[in-house]
N, C-alpha and C positions, 0 to 999 in steps of 0.2 A: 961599726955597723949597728943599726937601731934594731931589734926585733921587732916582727909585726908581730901582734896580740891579737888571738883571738879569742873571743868572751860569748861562751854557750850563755845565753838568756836561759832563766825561770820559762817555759810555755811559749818559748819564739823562737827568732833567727839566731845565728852564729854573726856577730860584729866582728869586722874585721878591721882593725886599725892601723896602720903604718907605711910604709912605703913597696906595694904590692901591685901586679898586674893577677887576672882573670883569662885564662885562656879557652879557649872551646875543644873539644878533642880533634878538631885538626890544629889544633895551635895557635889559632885566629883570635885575636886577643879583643875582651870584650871594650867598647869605650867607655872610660868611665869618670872623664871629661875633667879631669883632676883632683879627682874625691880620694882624699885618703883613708875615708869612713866608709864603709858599706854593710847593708847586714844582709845574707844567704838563707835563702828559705831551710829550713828544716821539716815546714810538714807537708809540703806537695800543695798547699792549695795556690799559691802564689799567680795570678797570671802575668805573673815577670817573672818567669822563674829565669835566672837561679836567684833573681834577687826577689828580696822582701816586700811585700806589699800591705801587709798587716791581715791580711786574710785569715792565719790563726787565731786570731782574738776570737774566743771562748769557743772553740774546737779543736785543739791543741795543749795538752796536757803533758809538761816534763819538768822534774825539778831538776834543775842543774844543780849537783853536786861533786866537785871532785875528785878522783880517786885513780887509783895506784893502777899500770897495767902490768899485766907478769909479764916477767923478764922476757927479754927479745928472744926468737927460737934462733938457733946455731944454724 
């Protein structure tokens, strides 16, 4: 089984790569007409939300860098 990847952008969306569906909170699954590439808004301005539309370019500020969470609570 492949993992999906997803890749927090510099100042943008979340790309999502691999073999994934998109659900609504009733479970209704978004179309997404066999893309197995997508990027997810992260700053709200989108009017596709949940997806990308490039609306953050230069209003949107975050440097994506990695890092460690503490440990899982019990």
């Amino acid at each position: 089984m492949t993992k999906v990847k997803l890749t927090i952008n510099n100042n943008g969306s979340v790309k999502i790569d691999g073999d994934f569906e998109i659900v609504d909170m009733q479970g209704n699954e978004y179309g997404l007409q066999g893309r197995t590439v997508v990027s997810i808004c992260r700053c709200g301005m989108s009017a596709n939300k949940p997806f990308c539309d490039g609306s953050h370019k230069g209003h949107f500020e975050h440097n994506a860098v990695a890092f460690d969470l503490p440990p899982k609570k019990a």
